[in-house]
N, C-alpha and C positions, 0 to 999 in steps of 0.2 A: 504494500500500500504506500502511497507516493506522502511525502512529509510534508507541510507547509509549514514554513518557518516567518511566514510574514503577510499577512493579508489586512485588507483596507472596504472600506462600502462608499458608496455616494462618487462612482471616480467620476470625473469630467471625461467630454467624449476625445476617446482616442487614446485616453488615460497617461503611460508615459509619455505617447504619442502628443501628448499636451498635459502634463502633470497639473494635479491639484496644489490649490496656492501652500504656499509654507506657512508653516504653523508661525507666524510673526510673533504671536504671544509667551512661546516658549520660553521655558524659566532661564537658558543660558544668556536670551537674549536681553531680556527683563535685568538680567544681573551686568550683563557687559554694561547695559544701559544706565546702571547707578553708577556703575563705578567710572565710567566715561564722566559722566556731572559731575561727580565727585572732584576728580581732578582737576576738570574744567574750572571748577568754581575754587576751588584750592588755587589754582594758577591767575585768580582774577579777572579772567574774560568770559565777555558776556556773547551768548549765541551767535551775533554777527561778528563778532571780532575770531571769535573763534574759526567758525565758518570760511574768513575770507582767508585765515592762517592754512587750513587746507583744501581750500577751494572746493568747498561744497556749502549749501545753501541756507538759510540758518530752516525752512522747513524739514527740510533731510536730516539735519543735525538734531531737530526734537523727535523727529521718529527713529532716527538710532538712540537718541537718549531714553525713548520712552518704549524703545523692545517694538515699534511697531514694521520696522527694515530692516532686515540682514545689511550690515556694514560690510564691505568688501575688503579683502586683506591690506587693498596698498592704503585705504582710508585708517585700518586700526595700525598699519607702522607710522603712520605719518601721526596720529593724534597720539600715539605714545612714547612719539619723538619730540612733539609739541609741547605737550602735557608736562613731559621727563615723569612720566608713569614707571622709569623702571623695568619696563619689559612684563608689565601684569599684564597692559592691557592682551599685550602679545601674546602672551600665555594662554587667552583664550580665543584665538585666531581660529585655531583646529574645528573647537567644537559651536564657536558663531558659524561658518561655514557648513557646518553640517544640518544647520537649523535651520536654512537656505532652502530646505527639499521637507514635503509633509512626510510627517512621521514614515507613514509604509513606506516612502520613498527612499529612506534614508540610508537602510542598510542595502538595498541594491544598486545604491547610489554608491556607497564606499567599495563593494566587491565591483563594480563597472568600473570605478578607477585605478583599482586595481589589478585587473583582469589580464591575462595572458592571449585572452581570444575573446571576441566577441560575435554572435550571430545574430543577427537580427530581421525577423520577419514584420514588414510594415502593413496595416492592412486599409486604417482609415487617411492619417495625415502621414506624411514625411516625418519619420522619427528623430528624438529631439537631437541625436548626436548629428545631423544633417542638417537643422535647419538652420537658416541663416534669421539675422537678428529681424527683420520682417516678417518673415513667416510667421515666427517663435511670437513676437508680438501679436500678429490679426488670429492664432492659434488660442493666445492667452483673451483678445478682446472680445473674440466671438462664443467665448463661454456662456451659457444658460445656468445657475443666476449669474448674473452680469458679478466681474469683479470690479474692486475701486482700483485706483490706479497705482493705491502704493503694491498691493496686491501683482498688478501686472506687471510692474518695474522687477517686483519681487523674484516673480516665476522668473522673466525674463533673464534677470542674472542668474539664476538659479541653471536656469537651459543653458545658456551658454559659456559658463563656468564649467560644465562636463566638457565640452570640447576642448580645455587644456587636453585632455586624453591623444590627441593628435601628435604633441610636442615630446612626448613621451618615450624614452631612451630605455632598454628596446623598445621600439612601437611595439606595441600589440596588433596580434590579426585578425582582421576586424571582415566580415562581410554583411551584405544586407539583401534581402530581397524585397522588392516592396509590387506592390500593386498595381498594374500599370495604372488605375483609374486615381491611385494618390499623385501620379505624375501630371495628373489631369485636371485635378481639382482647385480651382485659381483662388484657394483662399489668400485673402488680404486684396486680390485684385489681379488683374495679367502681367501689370509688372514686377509684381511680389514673385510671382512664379516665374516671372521669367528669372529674376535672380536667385531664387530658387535651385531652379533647373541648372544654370551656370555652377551654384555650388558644388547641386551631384555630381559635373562633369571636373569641376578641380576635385572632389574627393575620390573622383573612383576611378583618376590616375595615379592615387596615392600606390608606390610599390606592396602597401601591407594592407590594402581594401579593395574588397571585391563586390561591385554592386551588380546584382541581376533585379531583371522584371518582370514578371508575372503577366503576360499578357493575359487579357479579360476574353479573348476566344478561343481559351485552353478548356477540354469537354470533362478535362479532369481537373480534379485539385486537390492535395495532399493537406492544406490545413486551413477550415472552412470556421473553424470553433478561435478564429482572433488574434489578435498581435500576440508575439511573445519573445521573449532573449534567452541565448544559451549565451552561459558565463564560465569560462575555464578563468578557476583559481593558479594562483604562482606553489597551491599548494595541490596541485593537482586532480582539485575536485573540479566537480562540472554543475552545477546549479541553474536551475531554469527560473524565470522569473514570467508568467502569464497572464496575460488581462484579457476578462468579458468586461460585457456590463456590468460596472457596478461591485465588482470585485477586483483585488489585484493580488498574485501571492508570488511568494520565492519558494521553490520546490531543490529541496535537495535529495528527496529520498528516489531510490534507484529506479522504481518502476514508472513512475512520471516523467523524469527525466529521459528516459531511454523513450518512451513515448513521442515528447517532445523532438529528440534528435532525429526518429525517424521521420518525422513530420516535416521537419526540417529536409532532410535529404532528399526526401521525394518532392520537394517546392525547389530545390535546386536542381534537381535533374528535368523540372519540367519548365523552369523560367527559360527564358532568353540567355546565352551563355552574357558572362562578361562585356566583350566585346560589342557584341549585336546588342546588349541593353545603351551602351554610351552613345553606340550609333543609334537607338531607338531615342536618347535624351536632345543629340545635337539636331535629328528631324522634327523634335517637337519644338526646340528652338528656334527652328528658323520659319517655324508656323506658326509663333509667339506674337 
């Protein structure tokens, strides 16, 4: 019987495919956020003097002070440079960053950054390690209930903070297949998608990504039941992480996972190889 070591309800559509906002109220965040004042007011500047010392705005500066925004790493070196915090604020860089992604997110957010391999089947949107900062945003706007906007700023860094994963020495092997009709779908508008589309074609000349496409007049289909990720560990496990509606889980027990892999291999033996998918992205391009 397959494990779940992590599940969630209420997901937004497309789920990682457009992640639910992060938990902003979270207690690490709330704590960064006293002890940030703290200093601040110890050092005797007032939110706009503060603000212009590291160039950000004094409404930003009361929602990192009041836990309502994930603060970004080069904003917590710079304010505990400012501050001469000592290296506290520093101290909790790790775990504000983690707080950046809703809870079920979070643990398959740190095995994804760490991963040796990555697979990934897309089925509704362009998956988040793909999308470009447009997408990621009209993915975050066109949410049902509507989100605020610190909310969308939120996701938005949160989405494309995983794609440091790129820079990453060894790269990891990373492939993707997705749908042709997600290649199709001009959420945010045609020019969103048309840069978009540009992105997949710079990422899947990367030497260590492999994107295929699933054409929509294939009579078969190997996985009809939703997105999902296979994750090889640097410790040699393999964990799958799945989403329907409405639920999301991490599967590490053997017989799910072996499931999922085969699922997997039969959506790769029946997409478009490599090639014939990048050629399938630069003719949707120049029909953009």
């Amino acid at each position: 019987m397959s494990e779940p070591v992590g599940s969630a309800a209420e997901e937004e559509p497309g789920a990682e495919e457009g992640e639910r906002e992060a938990g902003a109220g979270s207690g690490i965040l709330r704590v960064f956020g006293r002890q940030l004042k703290r200093f601040r007011v110890r050092a005797g500047l007032e939110r706009p003097e503060f603000g212009a010392m590291t160039g950000y705005s004094v409404s930003t500066i009361a929602a990192y002070e009041q836990g309502r925004r994930v603060p970004p790493p080069k904003f917590i070196d710079k304010a505990d440079e400012v501050l001469d915090a000592g290296g506290v604020l520093q101290e909790m860089k790790e775990e504000v960053a983690r707080a950046q992604y809703p809870a079920f997110f979070r643990d398959a957010a740190r095995l994804e950054g760490e991963a040796v391999e990555l697979h990934v089947y897309a089925m509704y949107a362009m998956p988040g390690l793909l999308q470009t900062e447009e997408y990621a945003r009209a993915v975050f706007s066109i949410r049902r209930p509507l989100l605020d906007e610190d909310r969308i700023e939120q996701g938005l860094s949160a989405r494309l903070a995983r794609q440091e994963i790129y820079a990453r020495k060894p790269a990891p092997l990373m492939s993707f297949v997705l749908e042709e009709s997600v290649l199709q779908r001009p959420l945010g508008g045609k020019e969103v998608l048309r840069g978009q589309l540009e992105q997949v074609l710079l990422i899947g000349h990367k030497r260590n990504v492999e994107i295929q496409v699933m054409p929509v007049s294939r009579e078969d289909h190997g996985a009809l039941g939703g997105p999902f990720t296979l994750i090889d560990t640097p410790e040699g496990r393999r964990i799958a992480y799945a989403e329907v509606q409405g639920d999301s889980r991490l599967y590490s027990g053997q017989s799910k996972v072996r499931e999922l892999e085969a699922r997997y291999g039969i959506l790769r033996a029946q997409a478009l190889t490599p090639s014939e998918s990048l050629a399938y992205v630069e003719k949707l391009l120049g029909e953009t």
